[in-house]
C-alpha positions in Angstrom: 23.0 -52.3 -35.9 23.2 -53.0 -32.7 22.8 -50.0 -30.1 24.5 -49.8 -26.6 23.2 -49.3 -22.8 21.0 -45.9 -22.5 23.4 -43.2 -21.4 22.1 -41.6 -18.5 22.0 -37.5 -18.1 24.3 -35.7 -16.8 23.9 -34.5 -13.3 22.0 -31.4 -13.2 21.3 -31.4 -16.4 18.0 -31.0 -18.4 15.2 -29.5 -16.1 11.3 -29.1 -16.4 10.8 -25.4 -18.6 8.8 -23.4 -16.3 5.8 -21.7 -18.2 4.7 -18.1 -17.6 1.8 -17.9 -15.4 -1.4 -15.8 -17.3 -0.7 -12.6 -15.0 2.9 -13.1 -15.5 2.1 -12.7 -19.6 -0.2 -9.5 -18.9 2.7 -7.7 -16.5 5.0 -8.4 -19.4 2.8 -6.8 -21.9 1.9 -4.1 -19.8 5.9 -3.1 -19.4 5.9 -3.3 -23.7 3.2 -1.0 -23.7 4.7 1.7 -21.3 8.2 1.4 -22.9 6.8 1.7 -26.2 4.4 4.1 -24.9 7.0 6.2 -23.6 5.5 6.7 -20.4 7.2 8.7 -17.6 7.2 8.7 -13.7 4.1 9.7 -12.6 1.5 8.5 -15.3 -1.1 6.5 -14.7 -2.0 3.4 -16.1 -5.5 2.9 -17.7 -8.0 1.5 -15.2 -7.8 -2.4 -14.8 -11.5 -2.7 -16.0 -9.8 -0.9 -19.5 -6.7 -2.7 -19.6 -8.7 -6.1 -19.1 -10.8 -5.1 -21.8 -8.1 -4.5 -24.1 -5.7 -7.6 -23.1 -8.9 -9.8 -23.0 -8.3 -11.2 -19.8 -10.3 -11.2 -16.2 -9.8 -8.2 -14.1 -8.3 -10.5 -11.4 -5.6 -10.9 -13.7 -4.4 -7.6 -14.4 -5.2 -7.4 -10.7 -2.7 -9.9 -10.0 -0.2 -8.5 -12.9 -0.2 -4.7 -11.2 0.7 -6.2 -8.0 3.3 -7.6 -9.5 4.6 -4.9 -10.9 4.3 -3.3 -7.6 6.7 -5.7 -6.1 9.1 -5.3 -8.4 9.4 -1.2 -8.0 7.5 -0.3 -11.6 4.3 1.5 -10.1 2.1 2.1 -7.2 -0.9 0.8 -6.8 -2.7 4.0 -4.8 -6.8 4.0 -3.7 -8.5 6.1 -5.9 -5.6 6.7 -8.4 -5.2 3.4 -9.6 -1.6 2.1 -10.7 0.6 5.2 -11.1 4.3 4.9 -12.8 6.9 5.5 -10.1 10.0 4.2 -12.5 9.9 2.8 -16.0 13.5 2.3 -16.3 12.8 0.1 -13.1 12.0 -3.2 -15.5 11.8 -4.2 -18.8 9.8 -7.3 -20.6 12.3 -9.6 -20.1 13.3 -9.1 -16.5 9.9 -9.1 -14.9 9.4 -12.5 -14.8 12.5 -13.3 -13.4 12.8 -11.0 -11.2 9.2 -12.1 -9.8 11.0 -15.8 -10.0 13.6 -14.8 -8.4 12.0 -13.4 -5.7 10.1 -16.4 -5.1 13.1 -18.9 -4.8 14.5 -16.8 -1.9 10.6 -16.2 0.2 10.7 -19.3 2.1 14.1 -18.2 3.8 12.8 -14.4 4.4 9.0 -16.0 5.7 11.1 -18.6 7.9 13.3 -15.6 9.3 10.2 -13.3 9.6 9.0 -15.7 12.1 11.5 -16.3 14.3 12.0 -12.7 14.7 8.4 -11.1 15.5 6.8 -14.0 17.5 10.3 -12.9 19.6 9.8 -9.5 19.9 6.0 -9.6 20.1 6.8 -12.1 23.4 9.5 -9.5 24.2 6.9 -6.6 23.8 4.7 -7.9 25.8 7.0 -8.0 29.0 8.4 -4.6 27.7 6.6 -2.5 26.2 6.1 1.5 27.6 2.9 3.6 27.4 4.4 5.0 24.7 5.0 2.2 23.0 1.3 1.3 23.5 0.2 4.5 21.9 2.3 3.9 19.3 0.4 0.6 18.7 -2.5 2.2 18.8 -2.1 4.5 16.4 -0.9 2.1 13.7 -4.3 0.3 14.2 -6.0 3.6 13.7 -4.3 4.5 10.7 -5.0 1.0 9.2 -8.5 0.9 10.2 -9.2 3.9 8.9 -7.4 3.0 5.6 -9.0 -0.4 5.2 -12.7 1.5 6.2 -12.0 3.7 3.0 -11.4 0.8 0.6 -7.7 1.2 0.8 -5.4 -1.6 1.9 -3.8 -0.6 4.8 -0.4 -1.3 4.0 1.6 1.6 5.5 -0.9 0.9 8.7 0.5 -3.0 8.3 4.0 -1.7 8.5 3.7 1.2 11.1 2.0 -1.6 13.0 5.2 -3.9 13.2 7.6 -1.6 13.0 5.5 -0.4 16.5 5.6 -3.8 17.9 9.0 -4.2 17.2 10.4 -0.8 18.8 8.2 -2.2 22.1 10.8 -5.0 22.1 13.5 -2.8 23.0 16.1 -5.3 21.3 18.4 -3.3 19.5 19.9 -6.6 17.6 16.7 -7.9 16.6 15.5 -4.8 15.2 18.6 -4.3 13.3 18.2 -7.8 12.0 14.4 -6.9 10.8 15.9 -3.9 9.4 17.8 -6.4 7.2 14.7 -8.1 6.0 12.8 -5.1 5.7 12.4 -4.7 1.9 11.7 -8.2 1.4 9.0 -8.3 3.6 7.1 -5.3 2.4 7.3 -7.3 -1.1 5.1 -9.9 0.4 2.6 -7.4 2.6 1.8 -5.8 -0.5 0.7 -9.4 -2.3 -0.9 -10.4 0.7 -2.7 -7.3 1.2 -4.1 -7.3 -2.0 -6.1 -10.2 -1.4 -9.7 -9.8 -1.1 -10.8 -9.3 2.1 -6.7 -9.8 3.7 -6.8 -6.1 5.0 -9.7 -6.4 7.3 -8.3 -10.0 8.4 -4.8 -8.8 8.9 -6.1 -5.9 10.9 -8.1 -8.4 13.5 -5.1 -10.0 13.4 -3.0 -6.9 14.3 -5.6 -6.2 16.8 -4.9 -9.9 18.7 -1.6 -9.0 19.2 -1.9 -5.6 20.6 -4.4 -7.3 22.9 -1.7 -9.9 24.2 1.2 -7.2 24.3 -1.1 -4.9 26.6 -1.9 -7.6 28.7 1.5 -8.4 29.6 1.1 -12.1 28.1 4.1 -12.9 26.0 2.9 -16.4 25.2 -0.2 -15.0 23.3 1.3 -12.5 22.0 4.2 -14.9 20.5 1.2 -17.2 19.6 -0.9 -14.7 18.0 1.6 -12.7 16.1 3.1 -16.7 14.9 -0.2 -17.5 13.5 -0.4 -13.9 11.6 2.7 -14.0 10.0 2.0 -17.6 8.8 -1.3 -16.5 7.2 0.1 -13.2 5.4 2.8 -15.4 4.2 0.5 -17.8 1.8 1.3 -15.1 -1.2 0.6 -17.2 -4.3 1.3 -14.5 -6.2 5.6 -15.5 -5.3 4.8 -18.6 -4.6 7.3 -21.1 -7.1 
């Protein structure tokens, strides 16, 4: 028998299978157990140590797996509460993973627009920003100091912080067009601020800026807030 050429593939055809990542696996169990659990808004999770315990994984993990669950709308992760059920019909099993994926495939676009958009404004800031708009600054560093000093994350400080730096812009268009991106970046502020020891690194960070915006010098403070959003972007939790 006498067999012909090798037929090639057709284009775009068979792919690599991506596996679920470990945390990935936990998030998905974790869902089961609150749908079969018939949990309801407002419940709270067992602690991670617990549900580390009983999944017989690392603590990091479930770490990792609550966070994502965070991002995708299922619960809040609140100091001193632990993970707390905001919408269980948010998610099921099947859809957490993909939604995390999909998520992912689309980042590098919202990190890419992110940063043309604040190292603008934080230039623009600098030559425009008001006393008020300094206060304002101010007080979002307070609020996330004080946060990150009580073990929290500091992520409504994070966002009052550049919402503050982008009202000192005083560019309508721009701040409608980070108005657009606005969900999507508080998807990766949350991953990035879980981090150990991102809060307190984000916050010197934060504190650069200000620096450079009240010193009138709009090429530090484009410099310095290009250099921040390029570090809280390395979130390998939506990383592809």
């Amino acid at each position: 028998m006498t067999l012909g050429p090798p037929v090639d593939p057709p284009a775009g055809g068979l792919r690599p299978v991506a596996r679920p990542r470990l945390y990935e696996q936990v998030a998905q169990q974790i869902v089961t157990w609150v749908d079969e659990g018939g949990l309801s808004v407002g419940d709270r999770l067992p602690p991670e140590r617990e549900l580390a315990q009983s999944l017989g994984v690392s603590r990091a993990t479930v770490s990792q797996a609550l966070v994502a669950l965070e991002v995708v709308g299922l619960v809040a992760v609140r100091h001193g509460d632990g993970a707390v059920l905001l919408d269980p019909a948010a998610a099921s099993a099947a859809k957490v993973v993909e939604s995390l994926r999909a998520r992912a495939r689309r980042m590098p676009e919202i990190i890419e627009a992110r940063e043309a958009l604040e190292t603008k404004l934080a230039s623009l800031a600098a030559r425009r920003r008001t006393d008020d708009d300094l206060h304002d600054i101010d007080a979002a560093l307070d609020a996330m100091e004080a946060d990150v000093d009580a073990g929290g994350r500091g992520v409504e400080g994070d966002e009052r912080f550049h919402a503050a730096v982008t009202r000192a812009g005083h560019s309508a268009l721009l701040a409608s067009l980070m108005g657009e991106i606005s969900e999507m970046v508080r998807e990766t502020r949350i991953e990035s601020l879980s981090q150990p020891d991102r809060p307190r690194e984000s916050l010197e960070a934060h504190r650069r800026i200000a620096a450079a915006i009240r010193a009138g010098d709009a090429a530090a403070a484009s410099t310095a807030m290009h250099d921040h959003v390029e570090r809280v972007s390395d979130v390998a939790l939506l990383d592809d």
